[in-house]
C-alpha positions in Angstrom: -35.8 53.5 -67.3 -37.0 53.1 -63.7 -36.9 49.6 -62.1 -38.6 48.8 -58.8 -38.2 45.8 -57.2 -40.4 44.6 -53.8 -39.4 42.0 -51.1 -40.1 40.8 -48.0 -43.4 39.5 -48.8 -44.6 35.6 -47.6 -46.5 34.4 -44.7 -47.1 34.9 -41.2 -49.9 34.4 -38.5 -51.7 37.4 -37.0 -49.8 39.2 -35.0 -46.9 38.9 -36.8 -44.3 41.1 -38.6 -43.3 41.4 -42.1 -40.6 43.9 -43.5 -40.9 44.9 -47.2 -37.8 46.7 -49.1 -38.4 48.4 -52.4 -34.9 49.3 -54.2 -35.2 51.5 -57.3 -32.6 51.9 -60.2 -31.8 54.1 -63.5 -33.0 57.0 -61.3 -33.0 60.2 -59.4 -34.3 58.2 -56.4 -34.6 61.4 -53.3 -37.0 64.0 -55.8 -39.2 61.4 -55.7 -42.2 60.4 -52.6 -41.8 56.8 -52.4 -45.4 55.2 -51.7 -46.5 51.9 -50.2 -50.5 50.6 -51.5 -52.1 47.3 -51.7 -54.6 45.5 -53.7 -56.6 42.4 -51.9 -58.9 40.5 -54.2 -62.0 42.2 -54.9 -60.8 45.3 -54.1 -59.5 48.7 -55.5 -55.9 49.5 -55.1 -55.5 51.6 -51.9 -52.9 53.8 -50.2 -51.0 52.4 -47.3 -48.2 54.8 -46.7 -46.3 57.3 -48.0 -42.8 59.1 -47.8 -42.1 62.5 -49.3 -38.6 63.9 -50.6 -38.5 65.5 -47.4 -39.3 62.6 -45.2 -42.8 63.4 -44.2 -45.5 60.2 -43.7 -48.9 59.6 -44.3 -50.7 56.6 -43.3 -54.2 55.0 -44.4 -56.4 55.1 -40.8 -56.0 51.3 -40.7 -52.3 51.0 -40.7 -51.6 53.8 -38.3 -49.4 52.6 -34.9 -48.6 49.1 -36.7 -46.8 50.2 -40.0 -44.1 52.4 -40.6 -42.7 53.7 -44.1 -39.2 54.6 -44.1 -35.9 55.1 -47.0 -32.4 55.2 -47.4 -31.5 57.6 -50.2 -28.1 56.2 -50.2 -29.3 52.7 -51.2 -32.4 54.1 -53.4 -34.5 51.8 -50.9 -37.8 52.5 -49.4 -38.7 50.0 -46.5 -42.3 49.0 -44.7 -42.1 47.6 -41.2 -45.2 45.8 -40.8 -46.4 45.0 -36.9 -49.3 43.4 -35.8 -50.5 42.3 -39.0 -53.9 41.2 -39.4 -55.5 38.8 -41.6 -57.6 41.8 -43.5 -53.7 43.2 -44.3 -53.5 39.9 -46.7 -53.4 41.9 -50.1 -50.4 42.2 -52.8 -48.1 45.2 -52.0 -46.7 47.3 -54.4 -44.2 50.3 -54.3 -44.5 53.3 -56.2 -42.6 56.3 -57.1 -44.3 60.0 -58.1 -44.0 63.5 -57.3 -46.8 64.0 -55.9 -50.7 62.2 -56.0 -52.3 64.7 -57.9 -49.8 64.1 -61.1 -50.3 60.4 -60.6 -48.1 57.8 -60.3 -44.7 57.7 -62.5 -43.7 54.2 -61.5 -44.7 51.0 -60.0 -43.2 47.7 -58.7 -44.1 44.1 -59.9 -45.7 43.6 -55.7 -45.1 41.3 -53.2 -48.1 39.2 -51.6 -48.8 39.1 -47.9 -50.5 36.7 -46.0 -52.0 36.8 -42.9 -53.3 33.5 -41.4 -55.4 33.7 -38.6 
C-alpha cells in the first residue's frame, strides 16, 4: 500500500517562501507523475503543478514564475518551492501520485495547510 506524506506547510507573510516535500513509500515511485493541487475553502480542488516520469512540468497560470515542482527518485520525494506567495495561495496542499489525468488519481496525501498573511 502507497503512503504519502506532505511537509513544509505553516505560515508566512506575502512575499514569502514556503518549501513542501512529499515522500512516498510501499512503491514503484519514478512510473509514476507526481502532482501538486490545492483546495482553499469554498473551492474545488485544483491543479497546481505537475511532474511526469520523465521530468516534464505543467503549471496552473497562477503559479507560473513563483512555484516550481521538482523530485528525487532516489529518495521517492517530490518537492514544491513556493516564491512569492500570495495570500490567495492560502489553501491545503496535497500530493498525488497517477499515471496520467485522464485515468485519475491513484494516490493522495493527508495535505499540508499554507497561509499567507497579508
Amino acid at each position: 500500500q502507497v503512503q504519502l506524506v506532505e511537509s513544509g506547510g505553516g505560515l508566512v507573510q506575502a512575499g514569502g517562501s514556503l518549501r513542501l516535500s512529499c515522500i512516498a513509500s510501499g512503491s514503484i515511485f519514478s512510473i509514476y507523475t507526481m502532482g501538486w493541487y490545492r483546495q482553499a475553502p469554498g473551492k474545488q480542488r485544483e491543479l497546481v503543478a505537475e511532474i511526469t516520469s520523465g521530468t516534464s512540468t505543467t503549471y496552473a497560470d497562477s503559479v507560473k514564475g513563483r512555484f516550481t515542482i521538482s523530485r528525487d527518485n532516489a529518495k521517492k520525494t517530490v518537492y514544491l518551492q513556493m516564491n512569492s506567495l500570495k495570500p490567495e495561495d492560502t489553501a491545503v496542499y496535497y500530493c498525488a501520485m497517477y499515471m496520467d489525468r485522464v485515468r485519475g488519481i491513484k494516490y493522495w496525501g493527508q495535505g499540508t495547510q499554507v497561509t499567507v498573511s497579508s
